[in-house]
C-alpha positions as CSV (number, residue, x, y, z in Angstrom):
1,X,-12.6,-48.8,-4.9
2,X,-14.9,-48.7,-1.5
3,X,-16.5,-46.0,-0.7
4,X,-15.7,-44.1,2.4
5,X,-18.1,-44.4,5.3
6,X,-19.6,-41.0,6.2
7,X,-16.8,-40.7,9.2
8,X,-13.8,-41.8,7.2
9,X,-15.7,-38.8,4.7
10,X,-15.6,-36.5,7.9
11,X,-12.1,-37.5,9.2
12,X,-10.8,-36.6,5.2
13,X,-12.2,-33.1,5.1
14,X,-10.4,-32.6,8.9
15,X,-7.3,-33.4,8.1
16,X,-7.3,-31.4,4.8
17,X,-8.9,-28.5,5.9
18,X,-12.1,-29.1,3.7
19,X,-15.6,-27.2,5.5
20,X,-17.4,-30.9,6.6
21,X,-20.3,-32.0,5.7
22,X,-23.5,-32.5,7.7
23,X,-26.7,-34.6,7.7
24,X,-24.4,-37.3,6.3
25,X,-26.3,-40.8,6.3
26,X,-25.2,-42.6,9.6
27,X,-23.1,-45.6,9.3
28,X,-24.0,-48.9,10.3
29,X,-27.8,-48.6,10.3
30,X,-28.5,-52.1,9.2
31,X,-26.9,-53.9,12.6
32,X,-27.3,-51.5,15.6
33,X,-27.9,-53.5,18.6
34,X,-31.4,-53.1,20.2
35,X,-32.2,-49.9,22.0
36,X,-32.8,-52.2,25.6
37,X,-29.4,-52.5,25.5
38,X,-28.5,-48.5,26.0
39,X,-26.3,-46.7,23.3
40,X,-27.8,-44.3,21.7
41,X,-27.9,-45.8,18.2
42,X,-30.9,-46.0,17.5
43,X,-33.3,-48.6,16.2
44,X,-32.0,-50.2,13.2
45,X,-33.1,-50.3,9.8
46,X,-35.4,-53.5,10.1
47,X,-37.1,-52.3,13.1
48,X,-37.9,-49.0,11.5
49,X,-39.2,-50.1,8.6
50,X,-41.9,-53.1,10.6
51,X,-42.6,-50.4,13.2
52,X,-43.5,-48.1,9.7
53,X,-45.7,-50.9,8.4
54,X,-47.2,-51.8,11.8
55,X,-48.5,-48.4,12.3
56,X,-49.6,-48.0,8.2
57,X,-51.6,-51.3,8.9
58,X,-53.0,-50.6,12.7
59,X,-52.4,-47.1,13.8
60,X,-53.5,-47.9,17.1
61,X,-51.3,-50.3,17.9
62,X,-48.6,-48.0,17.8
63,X,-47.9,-46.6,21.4
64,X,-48.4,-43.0,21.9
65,X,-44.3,-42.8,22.4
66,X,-43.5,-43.4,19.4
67,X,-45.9,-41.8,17.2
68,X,-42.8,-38.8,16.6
69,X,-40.2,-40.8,15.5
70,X,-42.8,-42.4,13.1
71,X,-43.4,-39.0,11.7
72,X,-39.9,-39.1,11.4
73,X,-38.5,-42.4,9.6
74,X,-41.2,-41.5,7.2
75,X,-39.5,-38.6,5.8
76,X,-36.1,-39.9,6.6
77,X,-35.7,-43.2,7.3
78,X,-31.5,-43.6,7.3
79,X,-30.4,-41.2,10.6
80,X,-27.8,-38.9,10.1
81,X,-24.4,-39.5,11.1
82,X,-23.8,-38.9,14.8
83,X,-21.3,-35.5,15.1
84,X,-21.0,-35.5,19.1
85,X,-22.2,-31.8,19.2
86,X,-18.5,-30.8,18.3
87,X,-18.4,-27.1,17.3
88,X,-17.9,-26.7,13.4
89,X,-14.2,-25.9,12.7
90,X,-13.9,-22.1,12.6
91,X,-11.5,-22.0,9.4
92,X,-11.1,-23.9,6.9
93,X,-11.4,-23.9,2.9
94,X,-9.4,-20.7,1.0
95,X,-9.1,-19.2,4.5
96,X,-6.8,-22.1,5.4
97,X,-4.9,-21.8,2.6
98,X,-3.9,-18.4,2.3
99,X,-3.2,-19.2,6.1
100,X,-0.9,-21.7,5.1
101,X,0.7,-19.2,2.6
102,X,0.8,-16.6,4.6
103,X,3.0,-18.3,7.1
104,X,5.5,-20.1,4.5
105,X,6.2,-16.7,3.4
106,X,6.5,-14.9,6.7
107,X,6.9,-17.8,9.4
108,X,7.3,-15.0,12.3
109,X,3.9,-13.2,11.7
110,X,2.0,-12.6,14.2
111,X,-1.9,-14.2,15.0
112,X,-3.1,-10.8,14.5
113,X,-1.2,-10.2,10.9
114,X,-2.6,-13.3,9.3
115,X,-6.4,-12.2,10.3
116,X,-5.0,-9.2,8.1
117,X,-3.5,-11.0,5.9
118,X,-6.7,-13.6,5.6
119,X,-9.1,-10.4,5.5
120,X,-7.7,-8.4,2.8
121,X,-7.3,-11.9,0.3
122,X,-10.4,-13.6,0.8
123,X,-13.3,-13.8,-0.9
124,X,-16.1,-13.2,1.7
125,X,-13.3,-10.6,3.7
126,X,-13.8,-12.5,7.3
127,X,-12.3,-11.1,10.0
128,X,-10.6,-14.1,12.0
129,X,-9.7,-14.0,16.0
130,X,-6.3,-14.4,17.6
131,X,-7.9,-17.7,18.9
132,X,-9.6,-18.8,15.8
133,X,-5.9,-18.3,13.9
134,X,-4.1,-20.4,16.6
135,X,-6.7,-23.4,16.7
136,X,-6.3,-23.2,12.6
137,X,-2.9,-23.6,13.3
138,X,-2.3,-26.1,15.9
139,X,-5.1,-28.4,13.8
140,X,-2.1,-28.1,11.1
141,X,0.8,-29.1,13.3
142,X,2.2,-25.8,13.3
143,X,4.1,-25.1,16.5
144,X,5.4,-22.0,17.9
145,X,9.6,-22.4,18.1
146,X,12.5,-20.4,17.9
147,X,13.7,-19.2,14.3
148,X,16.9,-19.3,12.6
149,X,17.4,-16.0,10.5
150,X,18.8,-16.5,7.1
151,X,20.4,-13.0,6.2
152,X,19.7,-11.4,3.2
153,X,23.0,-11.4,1.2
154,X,22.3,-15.2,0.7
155,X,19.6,-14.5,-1.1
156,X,21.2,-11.8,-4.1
157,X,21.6,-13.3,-7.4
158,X,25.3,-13.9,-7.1
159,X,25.5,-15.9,-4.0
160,X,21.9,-17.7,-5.1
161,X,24.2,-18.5,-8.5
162,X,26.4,-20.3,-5.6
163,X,24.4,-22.1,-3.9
164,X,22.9,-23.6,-6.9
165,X,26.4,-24.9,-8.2
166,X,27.5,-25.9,-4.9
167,X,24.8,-28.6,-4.7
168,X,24.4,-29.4,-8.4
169,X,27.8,-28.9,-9.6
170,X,30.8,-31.1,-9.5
171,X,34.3,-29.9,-8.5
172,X,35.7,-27.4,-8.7
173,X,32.1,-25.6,-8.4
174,X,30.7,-28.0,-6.4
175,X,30.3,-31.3,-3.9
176,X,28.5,-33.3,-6.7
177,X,30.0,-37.0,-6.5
178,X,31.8,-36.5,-3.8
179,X,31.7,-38.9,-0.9
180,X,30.7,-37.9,2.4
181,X,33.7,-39.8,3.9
182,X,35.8,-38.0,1.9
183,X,35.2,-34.5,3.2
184,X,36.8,-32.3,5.8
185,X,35.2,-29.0,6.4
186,X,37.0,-26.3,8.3
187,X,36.0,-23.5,9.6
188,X,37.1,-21.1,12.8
189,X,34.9,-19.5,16.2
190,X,36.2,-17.3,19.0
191,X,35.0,-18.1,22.4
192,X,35.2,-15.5,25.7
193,X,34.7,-16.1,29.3
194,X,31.3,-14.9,29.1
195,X,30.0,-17.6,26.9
196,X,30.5,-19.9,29.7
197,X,27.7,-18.9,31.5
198,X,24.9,-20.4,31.8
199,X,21.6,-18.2,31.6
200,X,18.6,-20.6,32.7
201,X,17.7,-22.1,36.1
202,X,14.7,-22.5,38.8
203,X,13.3,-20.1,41.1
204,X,10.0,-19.7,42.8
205,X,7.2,-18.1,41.0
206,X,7.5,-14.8,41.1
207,X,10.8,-14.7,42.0
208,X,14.0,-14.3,39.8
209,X,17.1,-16.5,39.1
210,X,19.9,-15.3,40.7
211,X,23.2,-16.9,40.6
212,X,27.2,-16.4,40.8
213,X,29.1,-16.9,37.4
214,X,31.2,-15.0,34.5
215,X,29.9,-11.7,33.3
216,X,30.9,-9.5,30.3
217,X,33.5,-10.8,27.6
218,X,36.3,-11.2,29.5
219,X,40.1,-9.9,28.6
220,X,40.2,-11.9,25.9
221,X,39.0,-14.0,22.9
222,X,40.1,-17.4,22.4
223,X,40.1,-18.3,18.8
224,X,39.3,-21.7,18.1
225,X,39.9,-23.5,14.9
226,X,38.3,-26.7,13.8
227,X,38.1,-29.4,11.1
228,X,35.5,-32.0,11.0
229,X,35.2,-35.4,8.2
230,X,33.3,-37.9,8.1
231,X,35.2,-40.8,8.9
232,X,38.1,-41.9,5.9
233,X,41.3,-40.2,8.0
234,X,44.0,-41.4,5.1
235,X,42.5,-39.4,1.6
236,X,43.5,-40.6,-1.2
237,X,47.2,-39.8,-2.2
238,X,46.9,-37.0,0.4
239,X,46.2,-34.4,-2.1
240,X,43.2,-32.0,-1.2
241,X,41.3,-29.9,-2.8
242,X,39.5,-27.2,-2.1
243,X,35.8,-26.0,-2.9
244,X,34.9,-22.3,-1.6
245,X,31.3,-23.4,0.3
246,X,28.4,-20.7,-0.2
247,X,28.3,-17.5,2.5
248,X,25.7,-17.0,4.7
249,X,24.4,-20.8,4.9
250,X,25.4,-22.3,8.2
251,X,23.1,-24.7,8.1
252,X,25.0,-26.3,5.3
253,X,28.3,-26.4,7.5
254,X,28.7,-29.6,9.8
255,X,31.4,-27.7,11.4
256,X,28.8,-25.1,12.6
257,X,27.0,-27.8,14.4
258,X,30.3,-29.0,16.2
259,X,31.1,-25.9,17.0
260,X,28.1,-25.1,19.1
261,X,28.9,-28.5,20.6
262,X,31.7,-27.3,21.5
263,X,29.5,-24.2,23.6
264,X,26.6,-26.5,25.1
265,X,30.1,-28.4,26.6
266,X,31.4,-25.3,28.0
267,X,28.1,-24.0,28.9
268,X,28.0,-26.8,30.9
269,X,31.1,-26.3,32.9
270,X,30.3,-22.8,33.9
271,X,31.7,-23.5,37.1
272,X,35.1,-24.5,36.6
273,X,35.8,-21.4,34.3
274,X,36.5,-18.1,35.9
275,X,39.5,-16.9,33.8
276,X,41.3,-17.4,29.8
277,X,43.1,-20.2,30.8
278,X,40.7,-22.1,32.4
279,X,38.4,-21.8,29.4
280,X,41.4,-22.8,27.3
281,X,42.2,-25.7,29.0
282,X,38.7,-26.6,29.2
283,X,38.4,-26.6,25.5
284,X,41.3,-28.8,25.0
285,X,39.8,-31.3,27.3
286,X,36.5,-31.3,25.5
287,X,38.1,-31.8,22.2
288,X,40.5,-34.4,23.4
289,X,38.1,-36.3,25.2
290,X,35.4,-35.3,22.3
291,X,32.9,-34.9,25.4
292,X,29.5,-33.8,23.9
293,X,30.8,-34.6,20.2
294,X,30.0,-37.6,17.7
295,X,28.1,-38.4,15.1
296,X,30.4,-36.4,12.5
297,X,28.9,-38.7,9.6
298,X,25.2,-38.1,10.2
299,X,26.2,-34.3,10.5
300,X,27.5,-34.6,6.9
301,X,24.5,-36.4,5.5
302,X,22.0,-34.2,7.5
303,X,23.6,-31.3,6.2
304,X,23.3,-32.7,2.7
305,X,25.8,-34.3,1.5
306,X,24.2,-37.6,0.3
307,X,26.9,-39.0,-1.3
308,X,28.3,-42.7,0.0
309,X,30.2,-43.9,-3.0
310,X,32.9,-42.1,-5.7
311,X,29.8,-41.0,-8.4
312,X,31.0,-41.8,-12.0
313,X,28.9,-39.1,-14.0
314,X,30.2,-36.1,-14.7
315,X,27.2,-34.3,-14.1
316,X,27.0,-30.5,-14.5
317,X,29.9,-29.1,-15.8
318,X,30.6,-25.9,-14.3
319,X,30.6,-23.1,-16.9
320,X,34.1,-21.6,-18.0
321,X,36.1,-19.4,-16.0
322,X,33.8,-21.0,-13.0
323,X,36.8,-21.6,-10.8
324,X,38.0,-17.9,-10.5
325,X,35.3,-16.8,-9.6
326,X,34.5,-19.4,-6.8
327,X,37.4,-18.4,-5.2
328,X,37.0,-14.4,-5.6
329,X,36.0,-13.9,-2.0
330,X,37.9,-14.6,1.4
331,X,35.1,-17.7,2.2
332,X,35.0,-20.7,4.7
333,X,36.9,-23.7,2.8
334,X,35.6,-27.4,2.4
335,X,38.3,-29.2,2.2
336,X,38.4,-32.4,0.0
């Protein structure tokens, strides 16, 4: 295996958060082009070493210029790797890891909680900057984005039990086998005149956004209920079944997806809805035309359900009794 040049050494420790090295040996000493033509490479290994013996041999004719850099190839003779007087990174090592921790554990702390956090856990105790944390960050690829909450019921024992079978489980405890085309997952939302509205726009600096539109709930709720497959409309022998999918996991639903389709669409016509029955009609347009909708089968499969063909192992077997309880609470329904 080749070994790495002293910037492919440099670039390494970078992108894995390794302290870099200095006084590495440059590369490409041996055919640096000559120092008349500008660069600032250097003289190159041949020249230092018959400059070396020239002035060994004849001191004086050496010329007075370059009696320092003599002094110096004679204790080094190989320059160090050039670094571009780039500032050492700030953090890097354990303090970059438990940076890295820190944040899969608690992705909404602050700058100011991971110094903390950093402080208390490290070795050497070093107090990090706001600054310092978000350079250590955006050399990671971490950006700053808006969070989806997970609640905490999906996480008790019970519903974690669930989730487990749903995915790993065939039926009836779970989607294991099942084809994506063959699925149909139902669910229900409620829309209001308010959610019509639409709550960004452009204003001078300074200044607010100030517009006409719908404001407060409305009179009513419209109650909207959906079902959304994958693409095989005729199932086989017409005989569903149904799998009880895990609470508090929307982002295992492809119906939960469609239906904020559904509200970027009517978002969008915030100003032909003033009443109910504008929004209503507005909604039956959208779903008849499927205006802002598609793209039901890569919902499935981004949502997890990976399978394109009728599986033929039995997998897991769901434990005995498993059925009763799956269907113990009032949940959404997948429908197979």
């Amino acid at each position: 295996m080749d070994r790495l040049t002293s910037d492919e050494t440099v670039q390494y420790q970078r992108q894995h958060g390794i302290k870099t090295s200095t006084q590495l040996p440059r590369d490409g000493v041996m055919d640096v082009p000559h120092p008349s033509r500008g660069g600032s490479k250097g003289y190159p290994y041949h020249e230092r070493v018959r400059w070396l013996e020239m002035w060994s041999t004849n001191p004086d004719s050496v010329p007075i210029s370059m009696i320092s850099s003599l002094k110096r190839w004679e204790k080094r003779l190989i320059p160090y790797r050039q670094t571009g007087g780039k500032r050492e990174q700030q953090m890097s090592g354990h303090h970059l890891y438990l940076l890295v921790l820190f944040k899969k554990i608690f992705p909404q702390a602050s700058a100011s909680q991971c110094a903390v956090f950093v402080a208390c856990h490290s070795a050497d105790n070093r107090v990090f900057t706001d600054r310092e944390i978000s350079a250590a960050l955006k050399r990671l690829n971490f950006t700053r984005k808006k969070g989806s909450t997970t609640a905490y019921e999906a996480f008790s024992p019970r519903n974690l039990k669930r989730h487990f079978q749903f995915w790993n489980y065939s039926f009836p405890a779970g989607v294991v086998g099942v084809r994506r085309r063959d699925l149909i997952d139902i669910d229900e939302c409620s829309f209001c005149v308010g959610d019509s509205d639409q709550t960004y726009g452009h204003a001078v600096k300074g200044l607010r956004v100030r517009k006409v539109g719908n404001y407060g709930r409305g009179k009513a709720k419209l109650t909207l209920i959906l079902a959304v497959e994958a693409g095989d409309p005729a199932l086989e022998s017409h005989g569903h079944r149904v799998i009880c999918r895990v609470p508090y996991r929307p982002n295992e639903a492809p119906i939960e997806f469609v239906f904020d389709m559904v509200a970027c669409e009517v978002r969008r016509r915030w100003a032909n809805i003033q009443d109910e029955n504008e929004l209503h009609n507005n909604i039956c347009d959208i779903l008849d035309s499927r205006a802002g909708l598609g793209g039901f089968d890569e919902l499935f499969r981004n949502c997890g359900y990976v399978y394109e063909e009728e599986s033929t192992s039995t997998g897991m077997a769901p434990a005995i009794g498993e059925e009763t309880k799956m269907g113990e609470d009032d949940m959404d329904k997948l429908h197979i």
